[in-house]
N, C-alpha and C positions, 0 to 999 in steps of 0.2 A: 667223796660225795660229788656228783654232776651236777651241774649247771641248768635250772629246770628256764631253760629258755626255747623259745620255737626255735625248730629243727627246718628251715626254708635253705632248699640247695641254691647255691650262687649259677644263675643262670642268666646267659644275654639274653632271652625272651621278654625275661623281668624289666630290661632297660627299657626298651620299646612300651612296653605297657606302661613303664611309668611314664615315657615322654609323652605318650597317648592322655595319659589320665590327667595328665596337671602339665603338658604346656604343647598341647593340642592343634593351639592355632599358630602356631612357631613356624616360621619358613623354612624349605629345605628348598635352596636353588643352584640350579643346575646348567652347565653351558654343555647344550647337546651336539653330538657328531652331527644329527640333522641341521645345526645350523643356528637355533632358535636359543633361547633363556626360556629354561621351564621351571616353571615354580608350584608347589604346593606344601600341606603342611605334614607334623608329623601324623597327627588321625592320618592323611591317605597312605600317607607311608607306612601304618599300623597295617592300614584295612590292604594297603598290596601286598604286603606280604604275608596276611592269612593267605590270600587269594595264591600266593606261588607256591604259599607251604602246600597247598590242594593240590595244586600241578606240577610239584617235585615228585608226591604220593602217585600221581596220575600217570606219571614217568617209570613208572615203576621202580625208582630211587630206592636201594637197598639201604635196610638200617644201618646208620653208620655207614655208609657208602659214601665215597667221594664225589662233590658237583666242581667242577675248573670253570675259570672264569678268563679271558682276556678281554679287561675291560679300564677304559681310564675312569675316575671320580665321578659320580653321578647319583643322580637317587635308583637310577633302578641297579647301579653296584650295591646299594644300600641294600634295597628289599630282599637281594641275594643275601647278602650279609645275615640279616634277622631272620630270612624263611629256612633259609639252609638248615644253618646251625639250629635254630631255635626248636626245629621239628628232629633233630635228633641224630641231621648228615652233618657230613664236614664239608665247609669248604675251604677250597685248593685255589688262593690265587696266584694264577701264575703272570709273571712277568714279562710282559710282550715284547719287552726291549731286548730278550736273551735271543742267543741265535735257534731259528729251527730246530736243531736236532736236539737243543738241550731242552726246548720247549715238549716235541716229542718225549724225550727220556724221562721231564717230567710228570708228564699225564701216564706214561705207563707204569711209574715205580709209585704214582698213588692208586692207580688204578680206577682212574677215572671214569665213571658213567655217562656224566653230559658235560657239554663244554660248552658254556654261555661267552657270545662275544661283540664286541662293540665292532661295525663294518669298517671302520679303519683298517682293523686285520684281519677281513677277509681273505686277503692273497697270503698272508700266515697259516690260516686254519686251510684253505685249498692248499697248498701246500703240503699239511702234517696229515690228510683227514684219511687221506689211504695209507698209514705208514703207523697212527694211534690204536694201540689195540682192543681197548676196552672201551671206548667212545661209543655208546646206540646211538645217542643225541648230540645234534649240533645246535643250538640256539642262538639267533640274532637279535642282539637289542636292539631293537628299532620301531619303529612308526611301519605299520600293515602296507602303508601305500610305500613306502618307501622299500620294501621288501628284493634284497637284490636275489638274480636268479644266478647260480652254480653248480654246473653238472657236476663240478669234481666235490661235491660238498652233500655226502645220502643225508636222505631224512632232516633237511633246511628246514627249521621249524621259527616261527614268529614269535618271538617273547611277547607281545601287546595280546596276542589269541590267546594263547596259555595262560596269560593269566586271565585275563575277561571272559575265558569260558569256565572257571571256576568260583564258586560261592568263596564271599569273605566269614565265612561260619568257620570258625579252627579256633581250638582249644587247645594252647602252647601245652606238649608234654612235661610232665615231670620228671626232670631228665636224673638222674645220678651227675652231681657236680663235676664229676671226675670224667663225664665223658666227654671225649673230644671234640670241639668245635670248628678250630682253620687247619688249616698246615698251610707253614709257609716254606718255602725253599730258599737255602742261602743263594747269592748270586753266581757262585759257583768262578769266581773267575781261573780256579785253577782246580782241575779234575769236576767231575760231576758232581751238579748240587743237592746238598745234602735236606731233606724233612725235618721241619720242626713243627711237633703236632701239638698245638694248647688244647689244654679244657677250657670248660664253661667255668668253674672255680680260678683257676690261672688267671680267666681273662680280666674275669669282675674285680677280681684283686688289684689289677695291674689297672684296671679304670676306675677304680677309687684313687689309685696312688698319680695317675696322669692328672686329675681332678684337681688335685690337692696346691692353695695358692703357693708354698715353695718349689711346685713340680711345674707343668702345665700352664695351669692357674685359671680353669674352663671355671664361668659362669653364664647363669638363665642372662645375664647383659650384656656377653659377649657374642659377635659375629665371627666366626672361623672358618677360616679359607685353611684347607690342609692342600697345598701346591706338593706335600709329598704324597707318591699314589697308593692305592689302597688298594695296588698289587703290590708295595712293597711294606710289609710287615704292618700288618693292616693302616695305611695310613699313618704309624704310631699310635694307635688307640684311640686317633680324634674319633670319626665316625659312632663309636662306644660311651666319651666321653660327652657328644653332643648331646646323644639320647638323656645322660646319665641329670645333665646338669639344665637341660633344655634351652640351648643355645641355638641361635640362628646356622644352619649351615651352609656355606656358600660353597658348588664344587665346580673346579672349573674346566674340567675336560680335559680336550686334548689341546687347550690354547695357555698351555704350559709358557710361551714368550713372552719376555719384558713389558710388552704393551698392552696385550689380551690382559693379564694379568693386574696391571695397573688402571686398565678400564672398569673391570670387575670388583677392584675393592674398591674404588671410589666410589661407582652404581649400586654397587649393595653396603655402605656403610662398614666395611670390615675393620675389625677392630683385632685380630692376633691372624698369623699365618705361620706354615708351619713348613721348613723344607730343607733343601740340601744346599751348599753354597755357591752351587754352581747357577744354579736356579736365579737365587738372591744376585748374583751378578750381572745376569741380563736386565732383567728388573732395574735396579741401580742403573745401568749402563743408559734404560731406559729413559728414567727420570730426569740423570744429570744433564743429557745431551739434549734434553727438550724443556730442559727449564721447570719440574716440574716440583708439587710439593704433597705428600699425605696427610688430606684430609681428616682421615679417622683411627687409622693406624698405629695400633698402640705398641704394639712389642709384638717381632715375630721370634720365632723357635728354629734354630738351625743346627743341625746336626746330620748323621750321616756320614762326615769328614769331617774334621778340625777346620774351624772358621778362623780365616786370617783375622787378624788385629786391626788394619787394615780397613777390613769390612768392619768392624765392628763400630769403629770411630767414625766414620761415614755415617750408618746409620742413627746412631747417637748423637752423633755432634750436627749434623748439615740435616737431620731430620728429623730427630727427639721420637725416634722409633726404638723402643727399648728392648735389646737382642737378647735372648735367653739361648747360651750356648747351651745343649747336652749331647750327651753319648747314648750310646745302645747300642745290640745288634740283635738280629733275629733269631736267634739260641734265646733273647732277656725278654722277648715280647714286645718292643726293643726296649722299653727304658731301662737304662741301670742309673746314669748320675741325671742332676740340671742342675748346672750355675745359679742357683738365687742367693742372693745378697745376705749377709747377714746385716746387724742392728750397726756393728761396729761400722761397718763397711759405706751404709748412708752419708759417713760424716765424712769421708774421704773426697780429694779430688777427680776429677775427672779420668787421669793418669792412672791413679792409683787404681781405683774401679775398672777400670779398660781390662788393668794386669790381672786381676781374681777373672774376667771377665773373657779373659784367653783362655782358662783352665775349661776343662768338663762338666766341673762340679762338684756337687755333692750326693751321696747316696740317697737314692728317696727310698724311704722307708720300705722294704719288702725287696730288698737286696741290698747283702755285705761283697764285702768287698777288702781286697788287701792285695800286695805286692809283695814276692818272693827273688829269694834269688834263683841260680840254675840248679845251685843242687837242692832248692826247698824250701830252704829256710826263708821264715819271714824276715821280711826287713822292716825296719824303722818308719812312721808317718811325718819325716821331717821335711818333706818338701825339694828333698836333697839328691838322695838315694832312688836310683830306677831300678825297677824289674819288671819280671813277669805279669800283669794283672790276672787275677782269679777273682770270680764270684760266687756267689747261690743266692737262692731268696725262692720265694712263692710262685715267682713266674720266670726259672732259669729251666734253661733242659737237663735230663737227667741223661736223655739218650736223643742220639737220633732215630726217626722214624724207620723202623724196619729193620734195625739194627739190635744184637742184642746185648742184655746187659749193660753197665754203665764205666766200661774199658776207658772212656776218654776223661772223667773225670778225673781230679786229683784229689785224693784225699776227702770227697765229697763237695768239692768245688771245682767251678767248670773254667780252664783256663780258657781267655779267651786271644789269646795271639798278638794282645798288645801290651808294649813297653809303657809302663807309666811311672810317675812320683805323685804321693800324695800328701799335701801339708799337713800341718799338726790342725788344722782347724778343718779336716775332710775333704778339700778341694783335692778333685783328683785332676790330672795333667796326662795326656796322652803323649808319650815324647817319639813315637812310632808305632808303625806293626814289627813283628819282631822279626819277619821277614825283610824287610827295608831297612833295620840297621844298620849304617853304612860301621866295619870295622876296622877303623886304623892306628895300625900296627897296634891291634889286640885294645884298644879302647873304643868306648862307642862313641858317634855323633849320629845327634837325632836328626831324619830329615825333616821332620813338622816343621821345627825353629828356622830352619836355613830355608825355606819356601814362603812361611810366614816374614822373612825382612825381605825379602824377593817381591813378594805378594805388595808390601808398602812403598815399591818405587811405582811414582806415575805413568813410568812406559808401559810396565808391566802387565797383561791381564789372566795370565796363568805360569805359574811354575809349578817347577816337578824336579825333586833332589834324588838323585839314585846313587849306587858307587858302582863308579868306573875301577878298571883293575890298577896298579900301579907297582912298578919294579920293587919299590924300596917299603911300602907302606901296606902293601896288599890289596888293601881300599881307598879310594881317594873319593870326596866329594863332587861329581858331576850336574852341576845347576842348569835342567834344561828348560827354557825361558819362549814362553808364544805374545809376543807384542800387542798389546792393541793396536785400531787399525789407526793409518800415517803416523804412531807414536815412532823414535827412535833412540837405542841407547848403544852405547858399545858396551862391546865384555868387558875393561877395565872400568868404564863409570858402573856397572854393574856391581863389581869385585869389590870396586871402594866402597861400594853403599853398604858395607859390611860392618866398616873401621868401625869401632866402639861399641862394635852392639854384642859382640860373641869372643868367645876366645879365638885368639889370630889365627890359633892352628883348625877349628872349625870351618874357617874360610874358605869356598870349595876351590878349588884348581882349576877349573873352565866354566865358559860358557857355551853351550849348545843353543843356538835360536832355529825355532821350528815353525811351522806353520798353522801346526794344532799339536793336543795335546791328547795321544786316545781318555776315550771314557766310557766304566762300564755300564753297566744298565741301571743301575742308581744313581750314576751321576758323580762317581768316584775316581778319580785320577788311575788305570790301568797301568801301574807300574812297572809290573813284567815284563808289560810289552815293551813301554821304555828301554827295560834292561835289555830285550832283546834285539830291538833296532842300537843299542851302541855297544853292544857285548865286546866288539870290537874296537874301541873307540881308544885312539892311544892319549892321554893326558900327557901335557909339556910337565917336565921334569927338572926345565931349569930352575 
């Protein structure tokens, strides 16, 4: 027997409509390329993006067609976001930070129609615009007067005219749940980046569970600054979840630096923010060295990469800013775990709390999750034991875009390439990727651990563990170390800073001091290329 309940498909149109109907007068503010703070609420953000979904149709935008966007945080990212999707395209955010030719590769492997972009990357798009093949339209976010002019850029079209030559009269289709709403692209740092194509069901699912106070924890009384962009795996479903729960939205452009960024939560009352660690460390960098303190700032959200320990005690201890580690990747929509507390865990000290507080977390609802060994089998949730991680749930990929069949899967669960342990109480621990295992003599050492006690000396303002080759071991530990600026340490005060915290034989072999440390386009430690600037690099042996 069925369930006699209404049959309403899970659609992002639906979010927008509700943040319109019941929290109307809600801000949505914005720090524009032009220079200025622009503010208005969610109503205009409803009524522009009827008005775009007009001028998507006007474009002649094929059903289910692809629109690409180079664009940082902003409200008119947003009304792309709701007109796109909502009327029945997809959209393609691409990643401005990757290099040309991958930016290229990926407007023609989704087969992109128009390509909206913030004039920051103007000399990006002049660049690709003779060389994208399926591009009619080019579109600039910008202000009419501000309109720049470019012979190498056909059909330079004004996002402010498009839409203000179109009526806000549109009636969100009834879409089939199932059909597709973004694609995002992994960052590709090695081979070309792969599609990952959500529905409008995927999404909603995944913005209920972002919502949820063990996950996220978005409320109508929170103020949310997502410092991660919404070209990378949308934001993490803030943008979705602001509509969902009608929250003040703060976006802050392209003033992504420590200072821009602590001006703006102070001026807009920001109360969670949301980003990668590298981010959070200018920020910090910012605060400590000027003396500075958060006003309203309640907990931000860091994931992207394992957040040192380090960071976490700072924040918590010296600013009563309460960090919620999680994990994801853009295959999960990103969520898979978030660190929140359990009951037991409140009556703990400080110490105690930091350590649950290093882990990933826990699974939020609408993905499982487990650890294997190499030949498959499961292994044990003791906290102990690492392997493989594998997931599924509601909002995991079954395939990549354009590929067929579900060859990558295992077993019906999608391995995702990292080493982890997960305790008996579901905190999962990321101990690497499984590429970055350093292997000596046939055991593993994780680099996360050995960058994270790295990460906790005061000289230090990045580290990066890789294995160097070694005669007798095969792999030896290579700690390569970027100073803060006039800090100093030698490689033996380094090496000692080890004593008691790891097993002795953990301990790396050298120290490498560099000057920087590469980073990819999310803001990730480039490993590779590490390995590749020391491939040669002989470790002492005495």
């Amino acid at each position: 027997m069925n369930g006699q309940m209404m049959q309403l498909p899970l659609l992002t149109s639906s979010l927008l409509v509700h943040a319109q109907r019941h929290h109307s007068d809600q801000e949505i503010v914005s720090r524009r390329v032009e220079g200025d703070v622009h503010r208005y609420t969610y109503a205009d953000l409803a009524r522009r993006a009827r008005q775009l979904a007009n001028a998507v149709a006007a474009l002649d935008v094929t059903e289910g067609g692809r629109v690409a966007t180079l664009a940082w945080n902003g409200y008119r990212h947003m009304e792309l976001y709701y007109a796109v999707s909502g009327s029945g395209r997809v959209l393609n955010t691409i990643n401005p930070r990757l290099h040309a030719d991958q930016v290229t590769y990926i407007a023609d492997h989704a087969e992109n129609e128009v390509l909206f972009f913030d004039i920051t990357f103007l000399p990006l798009v002049e660049s690709i615009a003779d060389r994208v093949s399926t591009v009619r339209h080019f579109v600039a976010l910008i202000d009419k007067d501000k309109m720049p002019s470019s012979s190498r850029i056909p059909n330079l079209l004004c996002y402010e005219d498009l839409v203000e030559a179109q009526s806000a009269s549109y009636d969100w289709p009834m879409l089939d749940e199932q059909t597709a709403a973004t694609l995002c692209y992994t960052s590709g740092t090695t081979g070309n980046p792969k599609g990952v194509l959500y529905s409008h069901r995927s999404t909603l699912l995944h913005t209920f569970a972002a919502a949820l106070p063990d996950s996220l924890g978005c409320s109508a009384a929170d103020v949310i600054l997502p410092v991660v962009p919404m070209f990378h795996v949308n934001a993490w479903g803030l943008p979705y979840a602001a509509c969902m729960t009608g929250a003040k939205l703060v976006m802050p452009g392209a003033g992504l630096d420590g200072k821009s960024l602590y001006e703006l939560f102070e001026a807009e009352g920001v109360t969670m923010a949301a980003g990668v660690p590298t981010v959070w460390q200018g920020l910090l960098n910012h605060v400590q060295s000027n003396g500075l303190k958060f006003s309203t700032m309640r907990r931000t959200v860091i994931g992207g990469s394992a957040c040192p320990p380090a960071m976490v005690r700072t924040f918590e201890q010296d600013y009563n800013v309460h960090v919620v580690h999680a994990w994801g990747m853009t295959e999960l929509s990103p969520l898979g775990t978030v660190c929140a507390f359990k009951a037991k865990h409140l009556a703990q000290n400080a110490e105690q709390r930091q350590a649950v507080q290093a882990k990933q977390g826990r699974a939020v609802f609408g993905v499982d999750m487990k650890i294997v060994s190499p030949d498959g089998a499961e292994l044990p949730c003791d906290g102990v034991q690492t392997g493989d991680l594998l997931v599924r749930g509601h909002w995991v990929v079954s395939r990549y875009f354009k590929e067929e069949g579900e060859g990558h899967l295992q077993d019906g669960w999608f391995p995702t390439g990292d080493v982890a342990k997960i305790d008996p109480d579901g905190y999962m621990q990321i101990t690497d990727r499984s590429k970055d295992v350093i292997k000596s003599g046939g055991e593993w050492i994780g680099s996360i651990d050995l960058e994270n006690i790295a990460m906790a000396h005061p000289a230090v303002a990045m580290a990066a563990c890789i294995a160097a080759k070694h005669p007798k071991w095969d792999e030896r530990p290579l700690l390569v170390v970027m100073l803060k600026p006039g800090a100093q340490v030698t490689r033996d005060e380094l090496l000692a800073f080890y004593d008691g915290k790891i097993a002795k034989w953990w301990t790396p072999d050298d120290v490498a001091f560099v000057d920087s440390i590469p980073l990819g386009a999310t803001g990730k430690m480039l490993k590779h290329r590490l390995r590749e600037q020391f491939k040669d690099y002989h470790l002492p042996t005495a």
